[in-house]
MOPAC internal coordinates of N, CA, C and O (Angstrom, degrees):
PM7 1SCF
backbone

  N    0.0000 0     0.00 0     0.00 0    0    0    0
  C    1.4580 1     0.00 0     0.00 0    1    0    0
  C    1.5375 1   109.49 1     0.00 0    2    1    0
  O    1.2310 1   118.53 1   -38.54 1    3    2    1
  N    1.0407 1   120.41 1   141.46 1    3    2    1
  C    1.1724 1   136.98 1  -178.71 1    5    3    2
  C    1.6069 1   118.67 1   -82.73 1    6    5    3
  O    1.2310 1   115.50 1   -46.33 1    7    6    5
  N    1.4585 1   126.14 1   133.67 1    7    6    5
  C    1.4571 1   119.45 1  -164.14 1    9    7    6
  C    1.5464 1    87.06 1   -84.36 1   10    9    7
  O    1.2310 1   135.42 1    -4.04 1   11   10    9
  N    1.5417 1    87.77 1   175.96 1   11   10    9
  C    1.9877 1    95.19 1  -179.14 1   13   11   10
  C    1.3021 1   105.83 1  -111.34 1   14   13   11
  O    1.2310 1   124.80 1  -176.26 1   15   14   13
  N    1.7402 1   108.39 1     3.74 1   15   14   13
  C    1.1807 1    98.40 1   170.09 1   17   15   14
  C    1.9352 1   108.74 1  -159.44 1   18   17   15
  O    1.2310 1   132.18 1   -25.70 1   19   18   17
  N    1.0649 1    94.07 1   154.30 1   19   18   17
  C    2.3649 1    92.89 1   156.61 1   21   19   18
  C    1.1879 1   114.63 1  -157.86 1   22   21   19
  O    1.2310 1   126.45 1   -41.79 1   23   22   21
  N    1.7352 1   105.20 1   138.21 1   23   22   21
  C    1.0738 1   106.74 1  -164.92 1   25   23   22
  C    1.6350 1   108.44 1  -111.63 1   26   25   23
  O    1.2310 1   111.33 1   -14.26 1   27   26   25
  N    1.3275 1   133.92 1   165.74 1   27   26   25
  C    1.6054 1   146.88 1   152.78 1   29   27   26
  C    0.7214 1   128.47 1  -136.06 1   30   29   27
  O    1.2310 1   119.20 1   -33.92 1   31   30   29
  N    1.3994 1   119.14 1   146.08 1   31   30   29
  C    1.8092 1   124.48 1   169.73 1   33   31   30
  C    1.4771 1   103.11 1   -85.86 1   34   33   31
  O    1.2310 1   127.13 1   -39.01 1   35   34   33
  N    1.3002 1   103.88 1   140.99 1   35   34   33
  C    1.5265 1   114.80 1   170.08 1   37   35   34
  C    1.4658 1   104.62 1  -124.72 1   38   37   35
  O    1.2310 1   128.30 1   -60.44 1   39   38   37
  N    1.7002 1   101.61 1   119.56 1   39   38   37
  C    1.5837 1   104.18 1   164.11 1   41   39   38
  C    1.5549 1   128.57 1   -71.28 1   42   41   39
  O    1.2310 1   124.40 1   -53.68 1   43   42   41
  N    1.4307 1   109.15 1   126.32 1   43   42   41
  C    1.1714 1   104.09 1  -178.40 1   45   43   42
  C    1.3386 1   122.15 1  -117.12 1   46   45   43
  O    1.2310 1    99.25 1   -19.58 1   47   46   45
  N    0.8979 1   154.98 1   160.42 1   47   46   45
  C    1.2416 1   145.68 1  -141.89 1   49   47   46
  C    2.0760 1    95.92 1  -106.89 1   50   49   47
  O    1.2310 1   109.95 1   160.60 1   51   50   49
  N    1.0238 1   136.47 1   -19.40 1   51   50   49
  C    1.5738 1   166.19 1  -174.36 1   53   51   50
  C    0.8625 1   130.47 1   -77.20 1   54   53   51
  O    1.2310 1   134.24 1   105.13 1   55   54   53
  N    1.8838 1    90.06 1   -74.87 1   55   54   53
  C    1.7195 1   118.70 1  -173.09 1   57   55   54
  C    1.4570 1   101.10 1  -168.56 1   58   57   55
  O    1.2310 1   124.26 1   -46.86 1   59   58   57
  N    1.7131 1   109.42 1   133.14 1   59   58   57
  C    1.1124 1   124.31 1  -164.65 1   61   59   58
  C    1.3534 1    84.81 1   -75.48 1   62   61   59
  O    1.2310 1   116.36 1   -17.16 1   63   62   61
  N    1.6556 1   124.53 1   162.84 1   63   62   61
  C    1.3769 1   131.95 1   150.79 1   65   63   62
  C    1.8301 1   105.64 1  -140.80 1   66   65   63
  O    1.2310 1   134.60 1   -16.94 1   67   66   65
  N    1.4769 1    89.37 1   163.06 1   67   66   65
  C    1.8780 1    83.23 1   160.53 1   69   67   66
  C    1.6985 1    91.29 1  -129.73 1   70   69   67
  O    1.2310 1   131.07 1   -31.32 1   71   70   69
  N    0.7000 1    96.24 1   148.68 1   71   70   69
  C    1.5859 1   111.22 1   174.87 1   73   71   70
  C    1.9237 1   118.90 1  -101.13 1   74   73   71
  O    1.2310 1   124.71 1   -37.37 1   75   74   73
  N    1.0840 1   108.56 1   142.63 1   75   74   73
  C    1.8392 1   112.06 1  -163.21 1   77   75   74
  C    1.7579 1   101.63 1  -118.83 1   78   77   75
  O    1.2310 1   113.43 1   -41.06 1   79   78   77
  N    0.8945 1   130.04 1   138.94 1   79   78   77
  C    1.6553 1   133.31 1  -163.31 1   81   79   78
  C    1.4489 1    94.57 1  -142.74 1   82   81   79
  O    1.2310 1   135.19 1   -65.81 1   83   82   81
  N    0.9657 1    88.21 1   114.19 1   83   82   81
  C    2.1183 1    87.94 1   177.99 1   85   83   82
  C    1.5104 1    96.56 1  -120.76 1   86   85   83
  O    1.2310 1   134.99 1   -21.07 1   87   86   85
  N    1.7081 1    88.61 1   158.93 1   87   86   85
  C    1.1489 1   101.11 1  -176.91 1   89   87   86
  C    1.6926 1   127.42 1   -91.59 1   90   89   87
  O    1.2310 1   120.88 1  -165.95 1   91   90   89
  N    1.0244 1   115.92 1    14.05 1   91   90   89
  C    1.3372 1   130.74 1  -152.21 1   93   91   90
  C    2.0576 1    99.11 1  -162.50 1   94   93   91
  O    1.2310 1   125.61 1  -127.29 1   95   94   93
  N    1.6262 1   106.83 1    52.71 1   95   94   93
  C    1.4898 1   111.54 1   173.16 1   97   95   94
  C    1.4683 1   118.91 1   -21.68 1   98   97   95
  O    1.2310 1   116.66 1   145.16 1   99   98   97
  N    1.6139 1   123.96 1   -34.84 1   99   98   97
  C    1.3544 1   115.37 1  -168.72 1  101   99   98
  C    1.6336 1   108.54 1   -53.75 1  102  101   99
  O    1.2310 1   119.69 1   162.93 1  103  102  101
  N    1.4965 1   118.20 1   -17.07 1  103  102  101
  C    1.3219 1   100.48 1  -157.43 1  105  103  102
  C    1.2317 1   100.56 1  -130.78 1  106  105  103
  O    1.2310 1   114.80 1  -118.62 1  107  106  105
  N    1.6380 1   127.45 1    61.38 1  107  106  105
  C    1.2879 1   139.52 1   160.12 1  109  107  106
  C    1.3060 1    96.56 1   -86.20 1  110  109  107
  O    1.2310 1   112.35 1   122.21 1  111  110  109
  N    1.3675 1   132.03 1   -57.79 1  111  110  109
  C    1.3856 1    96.67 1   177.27 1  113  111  110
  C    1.5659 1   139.96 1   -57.21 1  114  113  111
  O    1.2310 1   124.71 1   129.14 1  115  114  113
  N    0.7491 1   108.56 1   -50.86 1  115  114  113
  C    1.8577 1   112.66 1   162.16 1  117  115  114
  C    1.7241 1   114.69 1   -55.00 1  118  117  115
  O    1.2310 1   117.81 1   169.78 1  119  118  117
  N    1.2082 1   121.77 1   -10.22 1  119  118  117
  C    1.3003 1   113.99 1   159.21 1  121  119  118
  C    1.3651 1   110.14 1   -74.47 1  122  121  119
  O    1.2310 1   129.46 1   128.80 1  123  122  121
  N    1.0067 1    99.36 1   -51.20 1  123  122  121
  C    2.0728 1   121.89 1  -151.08 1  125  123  122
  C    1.8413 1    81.53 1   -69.96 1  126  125  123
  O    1.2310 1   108.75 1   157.52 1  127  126  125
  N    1.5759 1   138.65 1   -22.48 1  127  126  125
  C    1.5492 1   112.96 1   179.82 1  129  127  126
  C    1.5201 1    92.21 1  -112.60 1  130  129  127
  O    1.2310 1   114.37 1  -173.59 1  131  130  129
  N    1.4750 1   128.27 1     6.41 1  131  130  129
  C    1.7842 1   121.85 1   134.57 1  133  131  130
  C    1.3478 1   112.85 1   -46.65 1  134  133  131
  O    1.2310 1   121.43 1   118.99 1  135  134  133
  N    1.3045 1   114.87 1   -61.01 1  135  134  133
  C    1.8296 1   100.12 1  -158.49 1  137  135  134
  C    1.2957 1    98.61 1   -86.64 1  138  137  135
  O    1.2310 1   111.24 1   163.53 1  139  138  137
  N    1.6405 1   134.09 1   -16.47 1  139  138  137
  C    1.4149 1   126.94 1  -165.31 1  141  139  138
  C    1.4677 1    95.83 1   -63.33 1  142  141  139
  O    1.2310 1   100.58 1  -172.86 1  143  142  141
  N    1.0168 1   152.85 1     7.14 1  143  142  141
  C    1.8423 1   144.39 1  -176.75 1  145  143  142
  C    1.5735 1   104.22 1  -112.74 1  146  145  143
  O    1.2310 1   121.15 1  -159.74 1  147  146  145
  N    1.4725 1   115.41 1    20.26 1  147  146  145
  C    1.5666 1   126.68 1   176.61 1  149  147  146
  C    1.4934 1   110.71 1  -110.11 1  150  149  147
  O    1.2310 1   130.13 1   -92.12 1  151  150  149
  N    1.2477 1    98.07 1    87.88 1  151  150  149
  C    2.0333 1   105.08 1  -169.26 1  153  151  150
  C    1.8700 1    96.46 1   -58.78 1  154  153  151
  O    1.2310 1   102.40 1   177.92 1  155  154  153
  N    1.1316 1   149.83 1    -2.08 1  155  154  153
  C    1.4192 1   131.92 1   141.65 1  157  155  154
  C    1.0133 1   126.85 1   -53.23 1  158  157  155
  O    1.2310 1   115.51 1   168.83 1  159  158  157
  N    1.4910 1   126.13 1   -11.17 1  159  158  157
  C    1.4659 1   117.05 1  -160.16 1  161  159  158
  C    1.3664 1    94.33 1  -123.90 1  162  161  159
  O    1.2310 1   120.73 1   -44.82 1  163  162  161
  N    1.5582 1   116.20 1   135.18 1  163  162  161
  C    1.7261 1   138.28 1  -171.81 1  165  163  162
  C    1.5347 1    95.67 1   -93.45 1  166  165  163
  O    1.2310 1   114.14 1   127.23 1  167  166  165
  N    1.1609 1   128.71 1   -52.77 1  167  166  165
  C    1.7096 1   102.83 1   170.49 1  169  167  166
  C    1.0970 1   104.01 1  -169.98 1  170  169  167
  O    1.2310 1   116.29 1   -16.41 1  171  170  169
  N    1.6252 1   124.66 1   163.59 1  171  170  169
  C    1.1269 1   119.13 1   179.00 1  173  171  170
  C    1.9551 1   113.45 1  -124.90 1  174  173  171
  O    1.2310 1   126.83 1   -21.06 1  175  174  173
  N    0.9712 1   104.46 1   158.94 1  175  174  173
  C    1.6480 1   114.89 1   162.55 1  177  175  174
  C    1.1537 1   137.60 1  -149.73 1  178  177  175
  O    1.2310 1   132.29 1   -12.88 1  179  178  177
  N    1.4623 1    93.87 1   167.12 1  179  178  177
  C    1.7398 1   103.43 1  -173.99 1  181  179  178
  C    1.3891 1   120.16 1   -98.38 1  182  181  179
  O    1.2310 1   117.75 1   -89.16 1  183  182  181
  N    1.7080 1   121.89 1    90.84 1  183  182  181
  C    1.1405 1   135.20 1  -166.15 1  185  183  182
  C    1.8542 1   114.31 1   -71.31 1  186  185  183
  O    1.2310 1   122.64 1   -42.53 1  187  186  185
  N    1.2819 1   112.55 1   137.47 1  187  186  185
  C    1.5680 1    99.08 1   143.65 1  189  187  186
  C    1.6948 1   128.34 1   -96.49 1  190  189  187
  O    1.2310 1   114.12 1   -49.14 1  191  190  189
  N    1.2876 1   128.73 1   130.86 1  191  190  189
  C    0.9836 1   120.80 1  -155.64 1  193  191  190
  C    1.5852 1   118.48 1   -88.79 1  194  193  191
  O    1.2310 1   116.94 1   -44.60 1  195  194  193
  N    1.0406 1   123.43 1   135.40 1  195  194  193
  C    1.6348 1   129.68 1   178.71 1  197  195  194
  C    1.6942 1   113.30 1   -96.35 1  198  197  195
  O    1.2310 1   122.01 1   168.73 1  199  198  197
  N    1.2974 1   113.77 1   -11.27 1  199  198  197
  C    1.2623 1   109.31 1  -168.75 1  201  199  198
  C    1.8237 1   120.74 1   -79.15 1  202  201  199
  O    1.2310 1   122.70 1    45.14 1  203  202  201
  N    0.6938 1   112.43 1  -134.86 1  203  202  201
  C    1.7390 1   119.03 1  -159.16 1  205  203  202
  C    1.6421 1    99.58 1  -122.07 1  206  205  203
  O    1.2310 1   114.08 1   179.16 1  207  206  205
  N    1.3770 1   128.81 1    -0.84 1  207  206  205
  C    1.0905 1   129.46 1   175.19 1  209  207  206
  C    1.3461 1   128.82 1   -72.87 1  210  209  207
  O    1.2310 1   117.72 1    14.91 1  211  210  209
  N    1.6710 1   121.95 1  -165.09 1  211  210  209
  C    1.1858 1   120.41 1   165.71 1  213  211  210
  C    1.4218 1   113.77 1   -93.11 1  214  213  211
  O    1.2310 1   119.01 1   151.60 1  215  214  213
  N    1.1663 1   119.49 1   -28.40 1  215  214  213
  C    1.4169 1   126.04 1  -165.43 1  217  215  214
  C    2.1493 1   115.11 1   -69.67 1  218  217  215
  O    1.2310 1   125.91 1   -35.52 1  219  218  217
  N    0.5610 1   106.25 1   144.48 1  219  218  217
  C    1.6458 1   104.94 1   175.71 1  221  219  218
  C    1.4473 1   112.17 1  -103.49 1  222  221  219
  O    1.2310 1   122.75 1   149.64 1  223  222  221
  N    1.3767 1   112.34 1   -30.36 1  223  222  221
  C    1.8570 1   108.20 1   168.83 1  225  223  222
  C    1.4892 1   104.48 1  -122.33 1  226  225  223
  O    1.2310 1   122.54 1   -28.45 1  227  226  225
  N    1.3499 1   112.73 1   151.55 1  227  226  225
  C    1.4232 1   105.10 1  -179.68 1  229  227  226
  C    2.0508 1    94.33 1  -121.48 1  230  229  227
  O    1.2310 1   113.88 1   -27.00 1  231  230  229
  N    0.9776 1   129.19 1   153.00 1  231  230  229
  C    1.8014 1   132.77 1   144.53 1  233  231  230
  C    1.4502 1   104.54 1   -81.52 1  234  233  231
  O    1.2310 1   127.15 1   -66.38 1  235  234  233
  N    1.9026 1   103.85 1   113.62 1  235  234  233
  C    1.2356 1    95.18 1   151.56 1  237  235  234
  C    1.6119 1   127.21 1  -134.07 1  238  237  235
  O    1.2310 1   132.32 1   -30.62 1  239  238  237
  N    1.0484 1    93.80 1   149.38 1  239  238  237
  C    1.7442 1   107.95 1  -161.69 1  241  239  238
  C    1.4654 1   120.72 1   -99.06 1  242  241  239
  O    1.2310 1   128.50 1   -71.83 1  243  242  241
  N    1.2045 1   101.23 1   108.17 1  243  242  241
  C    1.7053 1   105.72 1  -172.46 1  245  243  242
  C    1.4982 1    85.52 1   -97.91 1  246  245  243
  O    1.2310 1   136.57 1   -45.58 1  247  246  245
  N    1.8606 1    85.51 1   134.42 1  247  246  245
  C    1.6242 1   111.92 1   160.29 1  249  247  246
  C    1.4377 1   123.83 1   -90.14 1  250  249  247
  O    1.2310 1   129.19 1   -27.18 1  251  250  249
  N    1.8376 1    99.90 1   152.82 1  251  250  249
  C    1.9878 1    85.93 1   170.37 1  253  251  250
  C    1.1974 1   108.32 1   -74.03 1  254  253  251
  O    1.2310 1   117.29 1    -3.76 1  255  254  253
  N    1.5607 1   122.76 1   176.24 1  255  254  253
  C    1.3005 1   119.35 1  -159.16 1  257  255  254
  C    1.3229 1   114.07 1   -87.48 1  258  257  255
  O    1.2310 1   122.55 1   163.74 1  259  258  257
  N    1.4992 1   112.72 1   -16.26 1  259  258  257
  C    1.5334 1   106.57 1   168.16 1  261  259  258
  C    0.9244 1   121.75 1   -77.50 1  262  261  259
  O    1.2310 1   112.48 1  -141.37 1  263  262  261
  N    1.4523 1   131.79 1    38.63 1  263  262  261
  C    1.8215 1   115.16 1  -162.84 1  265  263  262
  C    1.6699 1    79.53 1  -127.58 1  266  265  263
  O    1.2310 1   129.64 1   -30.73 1  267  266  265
  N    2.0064 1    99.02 1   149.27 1  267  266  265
  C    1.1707 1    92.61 1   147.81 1  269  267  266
  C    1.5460 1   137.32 1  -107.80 1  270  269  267
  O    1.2310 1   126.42 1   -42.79 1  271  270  269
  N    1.3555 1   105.26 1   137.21 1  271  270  269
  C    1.3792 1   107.80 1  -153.21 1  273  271  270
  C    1.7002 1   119.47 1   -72.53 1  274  273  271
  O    1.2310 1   126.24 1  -175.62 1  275  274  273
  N    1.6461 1   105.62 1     4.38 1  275  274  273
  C    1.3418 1   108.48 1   173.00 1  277  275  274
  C    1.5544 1   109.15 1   -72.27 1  278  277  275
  O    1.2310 1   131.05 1   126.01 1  279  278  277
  N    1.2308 1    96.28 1   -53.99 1  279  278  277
  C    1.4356 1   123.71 1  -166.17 1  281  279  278
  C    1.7368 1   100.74 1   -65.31 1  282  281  279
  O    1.2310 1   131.30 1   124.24 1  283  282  281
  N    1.3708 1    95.80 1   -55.76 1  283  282  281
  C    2.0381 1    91.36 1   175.31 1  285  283  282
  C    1.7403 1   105.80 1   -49.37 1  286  285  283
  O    1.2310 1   119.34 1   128.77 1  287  286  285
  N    1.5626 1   118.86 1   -51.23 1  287  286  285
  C    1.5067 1   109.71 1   174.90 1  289  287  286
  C    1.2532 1   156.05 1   -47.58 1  290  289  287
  O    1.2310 1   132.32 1   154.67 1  291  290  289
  N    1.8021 1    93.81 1   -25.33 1  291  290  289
  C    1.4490 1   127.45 1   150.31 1  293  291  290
  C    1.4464 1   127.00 1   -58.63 1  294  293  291
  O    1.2310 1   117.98 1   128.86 1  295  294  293
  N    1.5293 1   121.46 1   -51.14 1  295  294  293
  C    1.3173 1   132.44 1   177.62 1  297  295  294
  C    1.9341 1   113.25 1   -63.50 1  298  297  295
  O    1.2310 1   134.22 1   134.95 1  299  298  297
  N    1.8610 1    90.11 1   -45.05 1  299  298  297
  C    1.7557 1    83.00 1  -173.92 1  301  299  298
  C    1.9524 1    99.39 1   -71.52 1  302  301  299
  O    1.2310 1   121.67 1   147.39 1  303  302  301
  N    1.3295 1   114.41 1   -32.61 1  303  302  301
  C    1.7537 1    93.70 1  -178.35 1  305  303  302
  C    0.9674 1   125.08 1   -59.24 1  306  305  303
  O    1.2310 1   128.63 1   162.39 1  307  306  305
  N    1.8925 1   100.97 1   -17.61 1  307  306  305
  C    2.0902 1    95.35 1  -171.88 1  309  307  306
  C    1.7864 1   105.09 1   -88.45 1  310  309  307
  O    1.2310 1   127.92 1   155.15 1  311  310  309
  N    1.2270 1   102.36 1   -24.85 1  311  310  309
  C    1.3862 1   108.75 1   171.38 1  313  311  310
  C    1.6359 1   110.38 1   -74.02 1  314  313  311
  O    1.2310 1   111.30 1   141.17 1  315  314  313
  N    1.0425 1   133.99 1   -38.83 1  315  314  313
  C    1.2383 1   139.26 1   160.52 1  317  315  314
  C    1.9527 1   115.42 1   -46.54 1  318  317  315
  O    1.2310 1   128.17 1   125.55 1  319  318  317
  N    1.5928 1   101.87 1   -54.45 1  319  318  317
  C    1.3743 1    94.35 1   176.69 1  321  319  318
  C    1.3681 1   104.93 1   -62.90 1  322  321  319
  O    1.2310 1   111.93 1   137.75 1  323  322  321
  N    1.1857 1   132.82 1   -42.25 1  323  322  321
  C    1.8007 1   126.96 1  -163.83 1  325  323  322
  C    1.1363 1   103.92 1   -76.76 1  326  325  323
  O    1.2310 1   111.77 1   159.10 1  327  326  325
  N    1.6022 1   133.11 1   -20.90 1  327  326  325
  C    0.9804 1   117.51 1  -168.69 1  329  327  326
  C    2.3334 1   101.82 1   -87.01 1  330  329  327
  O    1.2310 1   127.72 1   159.91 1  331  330  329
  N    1.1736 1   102.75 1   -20.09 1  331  330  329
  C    1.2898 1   113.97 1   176.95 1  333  331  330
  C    1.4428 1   115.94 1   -81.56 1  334  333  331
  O    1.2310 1   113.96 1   162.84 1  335  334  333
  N    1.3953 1   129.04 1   -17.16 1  335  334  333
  C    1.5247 1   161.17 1   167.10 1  337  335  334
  C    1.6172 1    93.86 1   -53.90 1  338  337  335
  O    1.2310 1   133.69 1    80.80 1  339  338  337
  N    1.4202 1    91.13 1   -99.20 1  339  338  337
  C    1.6708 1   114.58 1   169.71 1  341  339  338
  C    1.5400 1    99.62 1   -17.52 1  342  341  339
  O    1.2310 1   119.36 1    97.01 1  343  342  341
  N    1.3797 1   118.83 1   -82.99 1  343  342  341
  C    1.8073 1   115.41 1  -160.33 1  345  343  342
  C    1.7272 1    93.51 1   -65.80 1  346  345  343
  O    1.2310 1   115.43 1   150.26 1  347  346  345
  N    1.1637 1   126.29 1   -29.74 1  347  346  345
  C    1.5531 1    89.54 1   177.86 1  349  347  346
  C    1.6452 1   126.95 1   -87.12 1  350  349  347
  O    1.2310 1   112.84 1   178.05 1  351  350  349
  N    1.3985 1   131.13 1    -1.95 1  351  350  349
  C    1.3250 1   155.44 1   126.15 1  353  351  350
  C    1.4736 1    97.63 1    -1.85 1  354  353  351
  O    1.2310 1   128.95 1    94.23 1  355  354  353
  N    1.9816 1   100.35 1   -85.77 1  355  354  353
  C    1.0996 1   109.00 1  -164.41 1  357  355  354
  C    1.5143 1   112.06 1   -83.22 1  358  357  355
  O    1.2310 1   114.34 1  -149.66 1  359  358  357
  N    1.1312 1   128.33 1    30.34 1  359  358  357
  C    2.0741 1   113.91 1   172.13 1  361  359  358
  C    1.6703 1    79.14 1  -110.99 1  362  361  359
  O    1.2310 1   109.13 1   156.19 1  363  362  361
  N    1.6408 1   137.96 1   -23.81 1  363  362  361
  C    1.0570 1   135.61 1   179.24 1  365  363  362
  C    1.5557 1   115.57 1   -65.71 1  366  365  363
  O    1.2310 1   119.99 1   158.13 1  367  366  365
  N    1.4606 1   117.63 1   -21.87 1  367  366  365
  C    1.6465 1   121.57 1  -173.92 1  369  367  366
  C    1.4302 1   110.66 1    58.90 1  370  369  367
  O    1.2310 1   120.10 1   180.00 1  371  370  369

């Protein structure tokens, strides 16, 4: 089975980000106003991706600079899994 999502931190020399790759693109937007209610995070976007992956759009999420971004990466996956929990609950009725 395929995850619905993976996430990474990318160091940036700027602004830390982790970046979110889902497996199912239709729903970067409805992710991206999931994590927007996380006052750590300075903004987010909807990337197209250039890299070597599978994904074709990536979400990436720039943090403010005081956050740590291990610890922020932990919180958005568990919120990420529940939030993927939750919608599969409900396509189940």
């Amino acid at each position: 089975m395929q995850l619905p999502f993976r996430s990474e931190i990318r160091n940036s020399p700027c602004h830390p980000t982790i970046k979110i790759f889902l497996s199912d693109e239709s729903l970067d937007e409805k992710i991206k106003n999931h994590l927007e209610r996380f006052d750590e995070i300075d903004t987010i976007e909807i990337q197209e991706s250039i890299e070597q992956n599978r994904a074709d759009e990536s979400i990436t999420i720039f943090l403010k600079n005081d956050v740590d971004i291990v610890k922020m990466k932990s919180v958005i996956d568990s919120s990420l899994w529940w939030y993927f929990e939750e919608d599969l609950v409900d396509d189940q009725g």
